[in-house]
Each structure stands twice: as C-alpha cells, then as structure tokens.
C-alpha positions as CSV (number, residue, x, y, z in Angstrom):
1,X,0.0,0.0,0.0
2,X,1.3,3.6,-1.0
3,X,1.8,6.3,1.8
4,X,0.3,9.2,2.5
5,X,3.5,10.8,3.2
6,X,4.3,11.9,-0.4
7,X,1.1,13.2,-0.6
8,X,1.5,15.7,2.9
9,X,4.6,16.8,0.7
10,X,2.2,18.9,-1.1
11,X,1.0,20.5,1.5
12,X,4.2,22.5,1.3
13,X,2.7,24.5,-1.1
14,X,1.4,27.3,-0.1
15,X,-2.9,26.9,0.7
16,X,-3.0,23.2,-0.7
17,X,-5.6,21.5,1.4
18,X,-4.8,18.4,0.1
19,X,-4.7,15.7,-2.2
20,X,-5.8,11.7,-3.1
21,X,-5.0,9.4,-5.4
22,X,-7.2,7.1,-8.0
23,X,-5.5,4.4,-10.2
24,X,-6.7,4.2,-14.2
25,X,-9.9,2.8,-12.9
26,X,-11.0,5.3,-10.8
27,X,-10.3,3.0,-7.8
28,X,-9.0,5.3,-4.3
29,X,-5.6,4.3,-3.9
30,X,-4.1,6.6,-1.0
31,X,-5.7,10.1,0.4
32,X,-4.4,13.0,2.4
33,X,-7.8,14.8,3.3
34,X,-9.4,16.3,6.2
35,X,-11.7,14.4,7.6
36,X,-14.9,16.1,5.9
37,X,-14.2,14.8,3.0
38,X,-15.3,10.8,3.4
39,X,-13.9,8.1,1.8
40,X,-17.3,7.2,0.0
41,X,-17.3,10.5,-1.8
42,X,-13.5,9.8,-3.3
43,X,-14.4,6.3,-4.6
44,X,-18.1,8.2,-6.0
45,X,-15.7,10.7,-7.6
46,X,-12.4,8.4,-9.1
47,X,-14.4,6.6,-11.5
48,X,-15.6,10.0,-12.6
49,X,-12.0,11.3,-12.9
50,X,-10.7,8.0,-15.0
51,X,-13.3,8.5,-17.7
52,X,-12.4,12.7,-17.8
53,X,-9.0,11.8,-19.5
54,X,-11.0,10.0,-22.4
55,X,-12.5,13.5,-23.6
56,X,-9.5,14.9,-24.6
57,X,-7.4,12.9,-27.4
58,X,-5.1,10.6,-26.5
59,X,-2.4,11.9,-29.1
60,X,-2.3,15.4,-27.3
61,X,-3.7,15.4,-23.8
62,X,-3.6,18.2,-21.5
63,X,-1.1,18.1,-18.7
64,X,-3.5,18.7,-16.1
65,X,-7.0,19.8,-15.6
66,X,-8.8,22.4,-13.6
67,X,-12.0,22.3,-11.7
68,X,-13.0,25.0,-10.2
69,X,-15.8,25.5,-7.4
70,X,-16.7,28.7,-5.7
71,X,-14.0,28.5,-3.0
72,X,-10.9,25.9,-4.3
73,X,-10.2,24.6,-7.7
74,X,-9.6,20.7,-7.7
75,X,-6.0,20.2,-9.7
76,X,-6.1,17.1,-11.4
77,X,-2.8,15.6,-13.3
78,X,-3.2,12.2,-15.2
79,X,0.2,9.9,-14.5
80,X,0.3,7.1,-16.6
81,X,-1.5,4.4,-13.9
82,X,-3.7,7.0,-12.6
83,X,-4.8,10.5,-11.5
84,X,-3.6,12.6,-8.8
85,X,-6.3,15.1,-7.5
86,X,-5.4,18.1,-5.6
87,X,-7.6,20.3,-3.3
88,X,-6.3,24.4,-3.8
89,X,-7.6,27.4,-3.5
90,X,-8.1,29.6,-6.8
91,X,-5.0,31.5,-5.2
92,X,-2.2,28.8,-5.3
93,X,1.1,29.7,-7.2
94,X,0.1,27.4,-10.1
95,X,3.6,27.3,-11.7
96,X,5.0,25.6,-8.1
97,X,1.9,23.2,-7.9
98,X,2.6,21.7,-11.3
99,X,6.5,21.5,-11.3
100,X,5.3,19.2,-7.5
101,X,2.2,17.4,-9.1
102,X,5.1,16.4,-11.9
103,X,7.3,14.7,-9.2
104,X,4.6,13.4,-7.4
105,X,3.0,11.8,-10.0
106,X,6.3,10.3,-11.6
107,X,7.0,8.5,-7.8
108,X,3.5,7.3,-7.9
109,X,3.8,5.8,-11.5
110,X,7.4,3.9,-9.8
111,X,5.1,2.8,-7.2
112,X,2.3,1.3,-9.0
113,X,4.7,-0.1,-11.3
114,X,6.1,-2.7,-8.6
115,X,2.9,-2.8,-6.4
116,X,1.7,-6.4,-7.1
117,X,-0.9,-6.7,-10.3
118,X,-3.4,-8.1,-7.5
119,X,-6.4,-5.7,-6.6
120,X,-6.9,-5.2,-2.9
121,X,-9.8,-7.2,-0.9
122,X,-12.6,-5.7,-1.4
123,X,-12.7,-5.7,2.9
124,X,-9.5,-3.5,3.2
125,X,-10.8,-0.2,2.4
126,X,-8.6,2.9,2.3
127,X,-8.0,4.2,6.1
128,X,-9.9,7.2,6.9
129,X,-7.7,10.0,8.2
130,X,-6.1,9.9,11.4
131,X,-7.0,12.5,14.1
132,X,-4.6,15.4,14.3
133,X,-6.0,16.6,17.6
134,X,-3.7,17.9,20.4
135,X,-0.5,16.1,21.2
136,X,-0.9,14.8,17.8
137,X,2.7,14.9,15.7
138,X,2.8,14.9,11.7
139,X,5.8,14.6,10.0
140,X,6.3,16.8,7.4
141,X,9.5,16.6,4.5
142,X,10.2,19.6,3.2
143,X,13.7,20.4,0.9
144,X,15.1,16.5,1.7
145,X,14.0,17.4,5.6
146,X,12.1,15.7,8.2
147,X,10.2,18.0,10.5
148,X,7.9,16.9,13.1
149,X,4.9,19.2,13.9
C-alpha cells in the first residue's frame, strides 16, 4: 500500500488543502484529506476522474485539468497508472503546484509499477484520516528534511 506521506509533501505549497490518489480505474488508492471529506465521496468521484481523460485525445492530452468551485479549484494531473487530485484554492502559485504534481506523479507511477498486479480485498478499504488533535505529531518533509509538527 502507498503512503500518505508523499502526498503531505504537497501541502508544502502554499494553501494546498490536500490531495488523493485514483489508479486508471478510478479505484481510491491513498488520500491526504481532512476528515470532511469521506472516503465514500472519493471512490463516487475516481471513476468520474478515470473517464475525464478520455475527452480529450489521447495523441495530445492536456497536462492537467482544472475544476473550479466557488472557493478551491480541484488540480487534477493524469500519470500514466492514474490521476492525482489536488484540493487548492483559486490562489495557489500554479507554476509551483505543477512542477510538484510532476514529481509526485512520476513517484507514484514507480510505485504502481512494482505494487503487485493483484487488486486489494474488497474488505480492506482505504483508512480514513487519522486524528490530528492535540499532542498529535505529523511529519512533514520539506527540501530533503524531516520536521515533526
């Protein structure tokens, strides 16, 4: 199973809120949410993301798309085993967000690649967020760092 720890990486970006992952299926694969934002409504939403990339043609596709709501944009950039989707607000410094969405995605593609060709049991669902009340630490990497917050 992939981490969520790549994914906290892009909350180094200045106002991302964060970010999940669906494979070429749709199917969640890994999430760094808040809470509000359930499980059920990512795996209601991947399969919706998976067929998005076959609007555009497949000889010239965009390198990311852009949904925008009244108060955050979702940033969505297709890697070749799936999409990563990330929570911004209209705000963000776009040119930072793709040059990390680029990274992210090409480590996530490395990881799929070797993750066995086995789906997961249908009883081992993606974990929902962990509390980060008080006394709570979250490791952050930032610039080949390790901070603890």
């Amino acid at each position: 199973m992939i981490s969520a720890d790549v994914l906290s990486s892009l909350k180094d970006i200045d106002g991302v809120y964060g970010s999940f992952v669906v494979d070429i299926t749709g199917g969640l694969v890994v999430r760094d949410l808040p809470g509000v934002i359930d499980n059920g409504a990512l795996r209601e939403a991947g399969p919706r993301i998976a067929r998005l990339w076959g609007a555009f043609p497949e000889d010239d596709p965009p390198d990311y798309v852009l949904l925008e709501f009244a108060s955050h944009q979702v940033f969505i950039k297709k890697f070749d085993l799936g999409s990563l989707c990330i929570f911004v607000p209209p705000s963000v410094n776009r040119p930072a967000l793709r040059m990390a969405a680029n990274f992210v995605g090409r480590w996530l593609d490395k990881q799929l690649a070797v993750a066995p060709d086995v789906p997961p049991p249908m009883s081992d669902p993606v974990p929902e967020p962990a509390s980060t009340g008080p006394g709570k630490k979250r490791t952050y990497i930032f610039r080949g760092q390790r901070y603890e917050v």
